[in-house]
Each structure stands twice: as structure tokens, then as C-alpha cells.
C-alpha positions as CSV (number, residue, x, y, z in Angstrom):
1,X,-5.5,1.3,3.2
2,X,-5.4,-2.0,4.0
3,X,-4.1,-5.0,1.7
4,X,-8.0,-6.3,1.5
5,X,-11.2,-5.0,2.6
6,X,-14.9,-4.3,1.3
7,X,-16.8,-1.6,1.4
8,X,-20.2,-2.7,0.7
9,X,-20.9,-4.1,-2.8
10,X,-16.5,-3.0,-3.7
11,X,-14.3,-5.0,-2.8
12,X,-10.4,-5.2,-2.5
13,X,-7.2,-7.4,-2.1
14,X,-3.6,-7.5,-3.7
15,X,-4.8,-8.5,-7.0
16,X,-7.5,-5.6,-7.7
17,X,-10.6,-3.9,-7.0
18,X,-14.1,-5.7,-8.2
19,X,-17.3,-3.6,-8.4
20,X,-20.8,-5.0,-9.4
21,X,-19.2,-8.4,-10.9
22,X,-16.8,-5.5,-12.8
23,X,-12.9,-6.6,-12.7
24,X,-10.4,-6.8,-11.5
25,X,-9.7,-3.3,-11.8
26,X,-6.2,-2.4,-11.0
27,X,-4.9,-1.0,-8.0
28,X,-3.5,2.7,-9.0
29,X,-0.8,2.4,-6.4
30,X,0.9,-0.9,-8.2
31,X,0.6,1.1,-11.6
32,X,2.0,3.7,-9.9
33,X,4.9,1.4,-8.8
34,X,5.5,1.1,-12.7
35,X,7.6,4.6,-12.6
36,X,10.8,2.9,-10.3
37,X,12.6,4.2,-7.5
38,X,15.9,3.4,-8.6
39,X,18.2,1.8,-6.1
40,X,16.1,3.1,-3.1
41,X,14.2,0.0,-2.8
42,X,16.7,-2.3,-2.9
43,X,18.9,-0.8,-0.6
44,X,16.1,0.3,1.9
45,X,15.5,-4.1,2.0
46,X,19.2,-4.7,2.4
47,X,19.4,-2.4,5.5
48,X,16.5,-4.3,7.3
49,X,18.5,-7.7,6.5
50,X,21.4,-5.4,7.9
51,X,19.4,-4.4,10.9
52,X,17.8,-7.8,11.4
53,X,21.0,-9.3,11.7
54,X,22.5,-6.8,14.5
55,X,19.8,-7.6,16.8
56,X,20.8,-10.9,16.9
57,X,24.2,-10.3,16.9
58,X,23.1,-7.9,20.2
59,X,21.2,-10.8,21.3
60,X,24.1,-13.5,21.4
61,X,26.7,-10.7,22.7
62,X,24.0,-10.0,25.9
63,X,23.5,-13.6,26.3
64,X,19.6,-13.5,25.3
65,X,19.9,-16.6,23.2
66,X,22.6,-18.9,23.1
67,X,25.2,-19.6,19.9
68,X,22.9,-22.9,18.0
69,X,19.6,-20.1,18.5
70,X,22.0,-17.4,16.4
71,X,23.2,-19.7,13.9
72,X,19.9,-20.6,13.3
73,X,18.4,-17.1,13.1
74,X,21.2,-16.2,10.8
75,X,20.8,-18.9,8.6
76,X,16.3,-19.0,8.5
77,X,14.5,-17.6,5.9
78,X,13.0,-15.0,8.2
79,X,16.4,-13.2,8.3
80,X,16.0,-13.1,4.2
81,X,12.0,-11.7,4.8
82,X,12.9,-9.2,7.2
83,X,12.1,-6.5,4.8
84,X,8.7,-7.5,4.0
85,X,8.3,-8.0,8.1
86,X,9.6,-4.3,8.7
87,X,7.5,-2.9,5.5
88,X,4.2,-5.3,6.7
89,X,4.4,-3.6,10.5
90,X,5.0,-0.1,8.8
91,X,1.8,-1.0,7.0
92,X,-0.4,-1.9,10.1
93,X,0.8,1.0,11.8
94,X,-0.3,3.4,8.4
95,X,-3.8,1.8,9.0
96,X,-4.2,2.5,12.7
97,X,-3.1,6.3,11.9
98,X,-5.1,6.1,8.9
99,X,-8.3,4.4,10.8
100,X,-7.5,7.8,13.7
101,X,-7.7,10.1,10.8
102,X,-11.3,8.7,9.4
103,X,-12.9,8.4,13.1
104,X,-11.7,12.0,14.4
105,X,-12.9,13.1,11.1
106,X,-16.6,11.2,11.9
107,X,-16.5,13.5,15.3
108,X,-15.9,9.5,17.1
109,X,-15.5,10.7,21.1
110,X,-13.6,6.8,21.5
111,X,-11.1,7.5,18.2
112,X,-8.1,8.0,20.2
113,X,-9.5,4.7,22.4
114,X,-10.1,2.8,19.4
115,X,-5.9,4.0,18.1
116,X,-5.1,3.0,22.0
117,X,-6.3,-0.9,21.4
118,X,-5.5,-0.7,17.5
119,X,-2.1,-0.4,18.3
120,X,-2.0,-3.2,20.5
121,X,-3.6,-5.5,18.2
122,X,-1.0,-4.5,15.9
123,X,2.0,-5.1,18.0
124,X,0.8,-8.5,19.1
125,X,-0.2,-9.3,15.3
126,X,3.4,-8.5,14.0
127,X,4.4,-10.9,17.1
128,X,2.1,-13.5,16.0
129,X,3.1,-13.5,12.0
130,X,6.4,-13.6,12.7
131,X,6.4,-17.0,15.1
132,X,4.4,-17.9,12.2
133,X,5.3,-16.8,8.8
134,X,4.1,-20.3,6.8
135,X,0.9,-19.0,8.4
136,X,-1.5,-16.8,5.6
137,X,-4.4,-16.2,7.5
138,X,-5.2,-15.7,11.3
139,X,-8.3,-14.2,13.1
140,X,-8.4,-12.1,16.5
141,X,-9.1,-14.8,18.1
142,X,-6.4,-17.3,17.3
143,X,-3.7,-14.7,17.9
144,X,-5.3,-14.0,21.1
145,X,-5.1,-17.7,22.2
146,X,-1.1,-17.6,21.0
147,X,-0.4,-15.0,23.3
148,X,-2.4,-16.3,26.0
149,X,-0.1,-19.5,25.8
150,X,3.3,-17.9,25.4
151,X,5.9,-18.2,28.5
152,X,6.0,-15.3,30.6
153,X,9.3,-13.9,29.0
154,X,7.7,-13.9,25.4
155,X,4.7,-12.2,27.4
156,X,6.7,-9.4,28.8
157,X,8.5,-8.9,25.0
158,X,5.0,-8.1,23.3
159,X,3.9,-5.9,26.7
160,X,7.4,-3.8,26.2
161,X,6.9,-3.4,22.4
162,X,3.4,-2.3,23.0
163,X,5.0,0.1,24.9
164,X,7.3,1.3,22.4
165,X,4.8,1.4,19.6
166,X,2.5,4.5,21.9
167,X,5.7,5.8,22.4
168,X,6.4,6.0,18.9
169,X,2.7,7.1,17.5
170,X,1.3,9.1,20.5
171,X,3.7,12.4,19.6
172,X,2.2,11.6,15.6
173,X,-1.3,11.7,17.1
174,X,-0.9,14.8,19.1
175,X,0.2,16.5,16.3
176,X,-2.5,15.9,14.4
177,X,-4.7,17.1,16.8
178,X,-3.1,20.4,17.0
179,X,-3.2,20.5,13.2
180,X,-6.7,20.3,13.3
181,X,-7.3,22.6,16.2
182,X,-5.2,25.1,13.9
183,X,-6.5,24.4,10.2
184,X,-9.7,23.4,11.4
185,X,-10.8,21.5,7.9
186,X,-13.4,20.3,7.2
187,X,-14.5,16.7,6.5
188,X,-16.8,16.5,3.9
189,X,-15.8,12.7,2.8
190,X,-13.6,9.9,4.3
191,X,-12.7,6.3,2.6
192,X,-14.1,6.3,-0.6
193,X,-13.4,4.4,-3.6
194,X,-13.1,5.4,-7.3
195,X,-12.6,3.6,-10.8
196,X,-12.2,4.2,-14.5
197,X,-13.2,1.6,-16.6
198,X,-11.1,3.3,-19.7
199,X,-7.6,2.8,-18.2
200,X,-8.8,0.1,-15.8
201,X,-8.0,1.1,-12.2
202,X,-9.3,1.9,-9.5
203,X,-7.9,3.2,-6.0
204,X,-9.2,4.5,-2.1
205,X,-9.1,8.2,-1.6
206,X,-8.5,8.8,2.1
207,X,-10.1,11.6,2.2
208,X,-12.2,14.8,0.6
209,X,-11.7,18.0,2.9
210,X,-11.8,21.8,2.7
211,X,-9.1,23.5,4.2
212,X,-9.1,27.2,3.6
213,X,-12.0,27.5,1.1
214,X,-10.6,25.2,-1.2
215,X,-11.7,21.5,-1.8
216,X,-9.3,19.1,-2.2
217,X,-8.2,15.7,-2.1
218,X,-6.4,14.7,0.8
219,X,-4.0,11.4,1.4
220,X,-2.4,10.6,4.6
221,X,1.2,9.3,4.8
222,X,3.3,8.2,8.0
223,X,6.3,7.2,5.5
224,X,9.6,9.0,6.1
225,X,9.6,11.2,3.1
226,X,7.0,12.2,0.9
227,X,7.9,11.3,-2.9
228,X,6.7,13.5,-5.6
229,X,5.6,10.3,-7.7
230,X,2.9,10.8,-5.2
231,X,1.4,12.8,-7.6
232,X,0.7,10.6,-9.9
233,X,-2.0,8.8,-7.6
234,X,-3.6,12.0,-6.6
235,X,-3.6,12.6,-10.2
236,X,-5.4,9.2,-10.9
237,X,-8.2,10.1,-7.6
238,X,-8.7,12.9,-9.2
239,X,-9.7,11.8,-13.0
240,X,-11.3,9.0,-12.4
241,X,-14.7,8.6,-14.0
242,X,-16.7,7.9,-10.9
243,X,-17.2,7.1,-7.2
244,X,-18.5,4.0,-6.4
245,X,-20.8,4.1,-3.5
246,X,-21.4,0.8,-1.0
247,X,-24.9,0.5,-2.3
248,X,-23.7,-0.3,-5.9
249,X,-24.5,3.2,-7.6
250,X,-22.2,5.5,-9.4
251,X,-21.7,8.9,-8.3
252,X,-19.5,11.9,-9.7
253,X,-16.0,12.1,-8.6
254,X,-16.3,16.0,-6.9
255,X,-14.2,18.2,-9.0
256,X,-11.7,19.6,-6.9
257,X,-9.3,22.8,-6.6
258,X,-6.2,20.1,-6.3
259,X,-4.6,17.7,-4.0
260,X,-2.9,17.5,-0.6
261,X,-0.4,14.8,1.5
262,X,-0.7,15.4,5.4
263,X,2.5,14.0,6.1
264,X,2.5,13.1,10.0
265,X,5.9,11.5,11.1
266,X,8.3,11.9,14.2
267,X,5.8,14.2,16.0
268,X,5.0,16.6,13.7
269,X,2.2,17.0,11.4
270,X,2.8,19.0,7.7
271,X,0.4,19.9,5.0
272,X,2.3,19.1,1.5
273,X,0.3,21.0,-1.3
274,X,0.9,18.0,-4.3
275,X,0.5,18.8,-8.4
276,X,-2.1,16.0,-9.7
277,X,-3.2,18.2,-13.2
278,X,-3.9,16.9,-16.4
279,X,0.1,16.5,-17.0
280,X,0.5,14.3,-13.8
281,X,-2.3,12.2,-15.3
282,X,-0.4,11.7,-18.3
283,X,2.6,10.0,-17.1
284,X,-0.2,8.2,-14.9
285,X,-1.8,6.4,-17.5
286,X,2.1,5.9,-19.1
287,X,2.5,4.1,-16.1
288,X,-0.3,2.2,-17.0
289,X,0.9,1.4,-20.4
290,X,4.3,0.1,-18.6
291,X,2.1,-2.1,-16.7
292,X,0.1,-3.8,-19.6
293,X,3.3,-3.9,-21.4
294,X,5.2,-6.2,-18.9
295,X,2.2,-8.7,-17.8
296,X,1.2,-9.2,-21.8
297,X,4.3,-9.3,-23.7
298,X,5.3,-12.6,-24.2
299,X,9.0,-13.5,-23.5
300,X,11.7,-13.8,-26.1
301,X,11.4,-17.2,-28.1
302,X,14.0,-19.3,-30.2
303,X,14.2,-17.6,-33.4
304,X,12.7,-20.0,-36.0
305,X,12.3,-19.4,-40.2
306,X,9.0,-18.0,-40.6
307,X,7.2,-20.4,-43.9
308,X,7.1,-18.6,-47.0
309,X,3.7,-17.8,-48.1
310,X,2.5,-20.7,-50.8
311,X,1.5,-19.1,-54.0
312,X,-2.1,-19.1,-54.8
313,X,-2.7,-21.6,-57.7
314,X,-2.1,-21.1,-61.5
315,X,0.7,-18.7,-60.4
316,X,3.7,-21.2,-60.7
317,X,2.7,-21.8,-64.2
318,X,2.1,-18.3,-65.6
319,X,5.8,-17.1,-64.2
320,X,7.2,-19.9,-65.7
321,X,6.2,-18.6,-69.3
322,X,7.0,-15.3,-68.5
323,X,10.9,-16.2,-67.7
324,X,11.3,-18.9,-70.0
């Protein structure tokens, strides 16, 4: 899902969900961000700083750039970012396999066309953002001016990791194809958003299928792993108190026999069957509780005397004449 989008009268971006003027409603995936991961984060970011750093280590060794364009490299704050420019193209690449997923779902004979030029757009975006990270926003068409003016060298770079990108997703894309010819589900919903106005959140299912006779909720990842706090999402699809349609009315949320991660990485394509029962909601909505608790608390203060209470009038007197 991307990082902002509409769907009709919903709406999305970083900060929250907005429905019929309703909002923000909170995203369940940062609540869901409320239960930690320990160190895993942190040294997941320190690798691609790690990583970022070799490659221009490798590029000064093999005399691609010269020693003033390493020093500088090493010392810029887009060595410091590299994380969030590893974890930002990992995202653009979950969207393209994610926008594959809805349009072979929707029976689209161009879907693996459409993956073919997504791809590409995404490559050259990733290019694009990091020539320019003090740039926010950028439309097709001013990236594809900035590639139409870079030197031939910078030209060939995008074209070879192009390359490398269908390299990497093509064996991800076959195997979900054979998944499909083999499990033959079917799509009964893709993309669609729910909320719950009681715990204030709302989240974008990727998809409702029956596989096997049984309905269930289904969420695509391309991660590495598959966590099991992914449960607590499907959990929070799965009990919230209604679909919101693009027209601005409120539909059921289906009730469903459970939930479901099609994990498709390195080739291969695997059905994870995913607990998201009452129990899962539970440490959901805890979650949520963590949430509220750190944006309204207020932070420590300066301990000061709190004033004692003035007594009410008449009182001074009368204890005076008892204790005399």
C-alpha cells in the first residue's frame, strides 16, 4: 500500500485515513509498530549505512569516482539516510508486486505489461530521489525530463539497474503465477479499506479471496520474513466495524473463516495460514492504548509544591475555639 492515495471519497497519507470529513483515523500498521522489534530495526539500518558505505569504498578502489567524490559521499547526509533509501525502494517494489497481484486478480490481459513499465518507473524514481533527496514531491514528468538530461554514463547506470530489478522480481512473478494456476483462488475483493470509529483506525486490506472453500483475508508481503506480529493487523482487518466504499457508504466487513500472508520472495511463492482471533485483537487494541499513551502524555516537569487548599470561611475561627 502506498504511503498516500485515495480511493474515491477515503483518502490516505502518513498521518491517517479520512473518510466523509471523519479523522484522521489511524493507520493500523503504525499502531501495530507500537509492539517493537527489539534490536532488529536498528541493526537492519546500521547494515544499510554498512552497505552504503562499501559501495563506495568499491567505487574508489575501481577507480569510478575519484578520492574528493568519496570523502564527500562518506561524509553527506545521504550516507546517514541510506536506510530510509534502501527501505523507500523496498517499498516501491511491494507496490508494483502488490499493483500485479490486484490486476491479475481483475483478469487484466496487460498486468504483467503494466509490472514490466511499473518497474521501470520505479527504478528511475529511486534514481531520481536520490540525486535529489531535499526534493518532497516530483511528478512523472519531471523525473522523466531528469533522466532525459543526464550524461550518457548516468544513462546506462539507471538502464543496468532496470535490468537488475526484472532480474530480481520476474522469478517472484512467475511464482505467483504458478501459485495461482495451482490454488486457483478466487478473487472475490481487491484494495479495500476499513475503519473502526471505537479504537480509531483504519487500514487497506489487500485482498478478500477463497482458497479451498474457505474465505479469508489475504495480505501480500515481498519482505524477507514473515513476522507473526503480522497478526495483529489481520486481526484489526478483520474486526473492524465496516468497509468503507469509494461512493461514501458503509458496508459490512464479510465475516471470514480467518487470515492468510502470501509471502512471495526469492522466487518462490508460500501461503502462511496467520492467527487474527479475538485474542490477536486484544493485544491489537493494547497496541493502541501504547499509542495514545506516548502522543498524549505530557513529559516530566520540574516538581513544584502543589498550594494547599484555602479553607472555606468561618473555619479558621471555629478550630481555633476548639484547640484553645
Amino acid at each position: 500500500m502506498a504511503e498516500a492515495g485515495k480511493n474515491g471519497v477515503i483518502s490516505w497519507n502518513r498521518l491517517g485515513y479520512k473518510w466523509r470529513g471523519e479523522g484522521p483515523f489511524q493507520r493500523v500498521t503504525t499502531i501495530k509498530s507500537k509492539k517493537g522489534s527489539g534490536d532488529a530495526l536498528t541493526n537492519w539500518a546500521a547494515r544499510m549505512v554498512a552497505e552504503s558505505a562499501a559501495r563506495i569504498a568499491d567505487d574508489l578502489q575501481f577507480g569510478r569516482i575519484d578520492l574528493t567524490s568519496a570523502i564527500i559521499a562518506l561524509k553527506s547526509d545521504q550516507l546517514a539516510q541510506s536506510h530510509n533509501q534502501n527501505r523507500d525502494a523496498a517499498a516501491d517494489f511491494g507496490t508494483v508486486f502488490h499493483d500485479l497481484v490486484e490486476n491479475i486478480a481483475l483478469g487484466d490481459g496487460d498486468a504483467l505489461h503494466i509490472a514490466d513499465a511499473n518497474i521501470e518507473r520505479s527504478v528511475v524514481l529511486a534514481a531520481y530521489k536520490r540525486a535529489n533527496p531535499k526534493v518532497k514531491d516530483e511528478d512523472d514528468r519531471t523525473v522523466r525530463l531528469w533522466r532525459q538530461n543526464l550524461a550518457t554514463d548516468a544513462q546506462d547506470d539507471i538502464t543496468r539497474e532496470v535490468a537488475a530489478a526484472k532480474d530480481r522480481l520476474y522469478p517472484d512473478v512467475q511464482a505467483f503465477l504458478d501459485w495461482c494456476d495451482a490454488k486457483k483462488p478466487r478473487w472475490i475483493r481487491n484494495e479495500f479499506q476499513v475503519f473502526n470509529r471505537r479504537f480509531n483506525y483504519a487500514g487497506s486490506v489487500d485482498a478478500l479471496v477463497e482458497i479451498d472453500g474457505y474465505l479469508l483475508i489475504l495480505d501480500v508481503k515481498t519482505s524477507k520474513s514473515v513476522h507473526r506480529d503480522y497478526s495483529l493487523q489481520l486481526a484489526a482487518y478483520r474486526y473492524a466495524e465496516f468497509l468503507a466504499e469509494p461512493d461514501g457508504t458503509e458496508a459490512p466487513v464479510p465475516g471470514v473463516d480467518g487470515g492468510v500472508i502470501l509471502h512471495v520472495r526469492n522466487g518462490a511463492c508460500e501461503l502462511l495460514e496467520i492467527p487474527c482471533g479475538p485474542s490477536e485483537f486484544a493485544a491489537f487494541t493494547a497496541c493502541r492504548g501504547l499509542y495514545d499513551f506516548d502522543r498524549n502524555t505530557p513529559e516530566p516537569t520540574p516538581w513544584a509544591r502543589l498550594p494547599m487548599p484555602s479553607l472555606p470561611a468561618g473555619i479558621d475561627d471555629a478550630l481555633e475555639a476548639v484547640f484553645r
